[in-house]
C-alpha positions as CSV (number, residue, x, y, z in Angstrom):
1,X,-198.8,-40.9,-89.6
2,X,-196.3,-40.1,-92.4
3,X,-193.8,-42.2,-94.7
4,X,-191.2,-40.5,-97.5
5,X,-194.0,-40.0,-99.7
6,X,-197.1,-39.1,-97.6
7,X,-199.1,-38.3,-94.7
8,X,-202.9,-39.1,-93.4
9,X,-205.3,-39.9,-90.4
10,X,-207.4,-42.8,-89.5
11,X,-210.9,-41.4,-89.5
12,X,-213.5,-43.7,-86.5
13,X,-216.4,-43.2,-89.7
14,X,-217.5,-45.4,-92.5
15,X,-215.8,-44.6,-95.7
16,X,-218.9,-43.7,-96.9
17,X,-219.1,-41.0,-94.3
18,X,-216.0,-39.8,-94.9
19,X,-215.6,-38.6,-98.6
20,X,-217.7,-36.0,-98.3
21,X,-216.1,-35.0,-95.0
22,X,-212.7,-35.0,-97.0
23,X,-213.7,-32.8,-99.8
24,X,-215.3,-30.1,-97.3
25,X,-211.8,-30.3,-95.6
26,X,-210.0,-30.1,-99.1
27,X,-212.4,-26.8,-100.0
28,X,-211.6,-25.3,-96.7
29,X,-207.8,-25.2,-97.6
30,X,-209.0,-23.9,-101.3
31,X,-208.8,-27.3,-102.8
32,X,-211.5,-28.7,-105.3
33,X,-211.5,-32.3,-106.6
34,X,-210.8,-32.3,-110.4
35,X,-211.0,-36.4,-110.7
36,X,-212.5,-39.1,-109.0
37,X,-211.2,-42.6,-109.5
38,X,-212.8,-45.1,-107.5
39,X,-209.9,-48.0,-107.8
40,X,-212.5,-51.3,-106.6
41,X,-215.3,-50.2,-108.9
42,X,-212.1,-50.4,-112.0
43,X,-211.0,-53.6,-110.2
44,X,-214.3,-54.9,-111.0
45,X,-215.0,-54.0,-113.8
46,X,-211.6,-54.8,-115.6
47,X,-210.4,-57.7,-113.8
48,X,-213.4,-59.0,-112.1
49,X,-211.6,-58.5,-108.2
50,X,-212.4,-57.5,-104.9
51,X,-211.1,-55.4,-102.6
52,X,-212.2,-52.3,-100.2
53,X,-213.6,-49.4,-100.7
54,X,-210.7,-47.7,-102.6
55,X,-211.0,-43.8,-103.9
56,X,-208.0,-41.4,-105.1
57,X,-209.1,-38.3,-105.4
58,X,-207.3,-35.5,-107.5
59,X,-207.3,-32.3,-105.3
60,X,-206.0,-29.3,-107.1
61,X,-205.3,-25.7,-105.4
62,X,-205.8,-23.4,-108.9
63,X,-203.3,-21.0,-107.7
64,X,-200.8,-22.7,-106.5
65,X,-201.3,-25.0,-109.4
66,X,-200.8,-21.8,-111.6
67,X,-197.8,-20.9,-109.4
68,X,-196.3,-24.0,-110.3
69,X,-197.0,-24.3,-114.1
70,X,-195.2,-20.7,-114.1
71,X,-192.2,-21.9,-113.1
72,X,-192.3,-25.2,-114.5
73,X,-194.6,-26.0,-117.5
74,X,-194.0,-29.3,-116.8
75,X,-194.8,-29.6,-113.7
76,X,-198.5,-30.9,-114.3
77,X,-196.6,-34.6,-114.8
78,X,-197.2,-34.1,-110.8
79,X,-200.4,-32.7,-110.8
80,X,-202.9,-33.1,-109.1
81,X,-201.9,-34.0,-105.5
82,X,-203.5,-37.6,-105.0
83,X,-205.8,-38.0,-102.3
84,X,-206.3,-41.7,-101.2
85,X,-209.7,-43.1,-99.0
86,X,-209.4,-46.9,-98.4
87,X,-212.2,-48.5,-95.8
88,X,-210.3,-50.3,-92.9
89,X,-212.0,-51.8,-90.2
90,X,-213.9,-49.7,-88.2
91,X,-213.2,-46.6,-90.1
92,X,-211.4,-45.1,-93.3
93,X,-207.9,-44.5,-93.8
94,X,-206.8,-40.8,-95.7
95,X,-203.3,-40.4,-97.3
96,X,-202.6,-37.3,-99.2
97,X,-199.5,-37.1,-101.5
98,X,-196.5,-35.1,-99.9
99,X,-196.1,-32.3,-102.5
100,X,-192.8,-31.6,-100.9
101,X,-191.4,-34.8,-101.6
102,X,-193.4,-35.2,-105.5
103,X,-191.7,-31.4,-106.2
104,X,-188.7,-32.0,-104.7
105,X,-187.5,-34.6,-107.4
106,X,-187.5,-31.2,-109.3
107,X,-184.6,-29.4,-107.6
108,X,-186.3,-25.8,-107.7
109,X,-185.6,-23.1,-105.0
110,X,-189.0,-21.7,-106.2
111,X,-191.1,-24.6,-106.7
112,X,-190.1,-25.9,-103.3
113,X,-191.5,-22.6,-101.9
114,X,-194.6,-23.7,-103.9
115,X,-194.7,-27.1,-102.7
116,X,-194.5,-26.1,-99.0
117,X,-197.0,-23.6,-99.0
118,X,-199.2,-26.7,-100.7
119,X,-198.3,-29.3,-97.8
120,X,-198.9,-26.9,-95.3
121,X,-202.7,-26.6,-96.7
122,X,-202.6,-30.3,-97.1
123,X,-201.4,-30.8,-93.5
124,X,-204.1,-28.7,-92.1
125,X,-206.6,-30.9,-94.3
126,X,-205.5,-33.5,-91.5
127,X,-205.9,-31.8,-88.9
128,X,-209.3,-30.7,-89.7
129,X,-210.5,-34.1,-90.3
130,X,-208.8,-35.0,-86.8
131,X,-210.5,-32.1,-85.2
């Protein structure tokens, strides 16, 4: 399932279950998770709401990153790609970020190469989690 911005899965686990299962996917597609921020835990804290189980992780390919900061110093106003775990009823849903459409604002023939080379990583991500 996919909108203008991103694509992701509905794992049948407990979002609990899942995060570590995401990050092994992420590392398999030579991805590591540079930042953690675990959105109900900030809700809490700050505000004193609740919600679900809420996580966005900042997944970070170093070379493509470096690819991108090449062409682009810039660039890292888009980085890293935004990984999102939110517990749902009877499992936990995963968006990822489409780096495609975050790039593309850019208008660059190379960075677009970049960014497709990083979606189709992210996209097997997915499918590695659905497998």
């Amino acid at each position: 399932m996919g909108n203008l911005y991103g694509f992701g899965t509905t794992l049948p686990v407990s979002y609990e279950e899942a995060i570590p299962r995401v990050k092994d996917a992420l590392k398999a597609q030579g991805f590591g998770v540079l930042t953690e921020i675990d959105v109900r835990q900030t809700l809490r804290d700050k505000l004193s709401l609740e919600m679900e189980p809420y996580l966005i992780l900042g997944a970070c390919n170093p070379a493509l990153a470096h690819q991108a900061l090449e062409q682009e110093p810039e660039i890292g106003l888009f980085l890293p790609c935004n990984v999102v775990l939110r517990a749902t009823d009877g499992g936990c849903r995963v968006k990822i970020a489409d780096p495609e459409a975050m790039l593309g604002i850019v208008g660059s023939k190379q960075l677009d190469a970049i960014a497709a080379e990083a979606k189709q990583r992210l996209l097997h991500v997915i499918a590695l989690l659905e497998s």
